[in-house]
N, C-alpha and C positions, 0 to 999 in steps of 0.2 A: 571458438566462442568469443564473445564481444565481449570489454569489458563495459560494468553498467557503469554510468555517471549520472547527476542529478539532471543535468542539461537535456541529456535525451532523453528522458522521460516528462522532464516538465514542457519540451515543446511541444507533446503531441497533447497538449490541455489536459491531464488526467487531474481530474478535480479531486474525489473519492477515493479511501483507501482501496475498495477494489478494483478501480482502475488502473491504479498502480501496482496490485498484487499481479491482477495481469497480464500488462505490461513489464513488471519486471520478470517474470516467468517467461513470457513470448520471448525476450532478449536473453536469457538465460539458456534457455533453451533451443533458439532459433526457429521455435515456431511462429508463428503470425498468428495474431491475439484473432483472427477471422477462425483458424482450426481449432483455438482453444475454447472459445464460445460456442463452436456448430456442434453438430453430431457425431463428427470424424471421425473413426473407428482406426486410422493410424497410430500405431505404437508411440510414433512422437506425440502426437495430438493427445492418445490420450495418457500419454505421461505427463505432460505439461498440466494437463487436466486434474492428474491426481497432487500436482504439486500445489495448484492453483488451492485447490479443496482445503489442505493440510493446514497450510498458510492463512485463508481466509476463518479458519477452524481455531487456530491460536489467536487471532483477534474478536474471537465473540460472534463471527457470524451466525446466523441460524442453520441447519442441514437443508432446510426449506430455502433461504434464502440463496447459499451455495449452489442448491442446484437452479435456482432461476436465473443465476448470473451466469454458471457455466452450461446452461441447458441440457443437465443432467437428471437423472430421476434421482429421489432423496435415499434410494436403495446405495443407488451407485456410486454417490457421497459417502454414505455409511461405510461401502467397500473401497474406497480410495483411504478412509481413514483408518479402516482395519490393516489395508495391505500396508502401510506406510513403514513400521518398523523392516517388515521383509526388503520393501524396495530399496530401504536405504542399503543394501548390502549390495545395491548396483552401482558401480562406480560413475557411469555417467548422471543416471537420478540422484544421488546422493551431492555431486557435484554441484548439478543446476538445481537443486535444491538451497544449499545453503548459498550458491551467488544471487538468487532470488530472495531468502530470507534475512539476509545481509545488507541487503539497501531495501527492504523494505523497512527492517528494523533503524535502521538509518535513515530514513527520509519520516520514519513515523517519529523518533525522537528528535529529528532537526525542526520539525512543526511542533510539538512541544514546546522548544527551546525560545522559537521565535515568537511564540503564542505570549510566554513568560517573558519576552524582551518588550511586547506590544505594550501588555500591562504595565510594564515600567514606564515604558514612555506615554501612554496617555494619564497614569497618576501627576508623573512629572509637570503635563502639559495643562493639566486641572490645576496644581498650584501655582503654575506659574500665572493662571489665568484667573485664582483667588486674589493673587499678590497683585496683579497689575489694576484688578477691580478697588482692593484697598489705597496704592496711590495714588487712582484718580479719582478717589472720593477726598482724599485727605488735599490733593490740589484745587481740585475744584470749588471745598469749603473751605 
């Protein structure tokens, strides 16, 4: 298995927390985010599937929306979330699960953090832009 880093997932443009739910599961798992979305009926695919679900399930998605993104029926969400305690007793699901939930939870608070770094700096850049407005009044008259 690969290990995730931010680099390879920010270069393939994943804009969206789902996109990157996905993508980090695809890598986690080794399947290609192409069998995680289709119909697949492969045990990897649709393990990745149910990881995909779980994941997307802890951040608020809808069950409706879940299954439009993994083109699953809203049944079959409900049963990837029901199965989820049993799978984890699988050594390989359990694994690519929490390296999946791991840099997602990781990349979801690094945008956080950088969100609260932006706000600083355009406060900053509004007073310095109060301040330069006051000296060139006070030069000017």
């Amino acid at each position: 298995m690969e290990n995730l880093d931010l680099t390879q997932l920010s270069s393939e443009n994943s804009n969206s927390l789902s996109d990157v739910v996905i993508l980090s599961v695809a890598k986690s798992t080794g399947v290609p985010t192409v069998k995680i979305v289709d119909a697949d009926k492969a045990r990897e695919a649709t393990t990745a599937r149910a990881i995909c679900c779980v994941i997307l399930k802890t951040y608020d998605f809808a069950t409706r929306e879940i299954g439009r993104l993994l083109n699953t029926d809203p049944k079959g969400v409900r049963r990837f979330l029901y199965m989820h305690e049993d799978n984890l007793e699988k050594k390989r699901y359990a694994k690519s699960y929490e390296m999946a939930n791991e840099f997602v939870e990781g990349y979801y608070s690094s945008n956080a953090g950088l969100q609260e770094k932006m706000n600083v700096l355009y406060t900053r850049q509004m007073d310095l832009e109060s301040k330069y407005q006051h000296l060139k009044e006070l030069l000017l008259n």
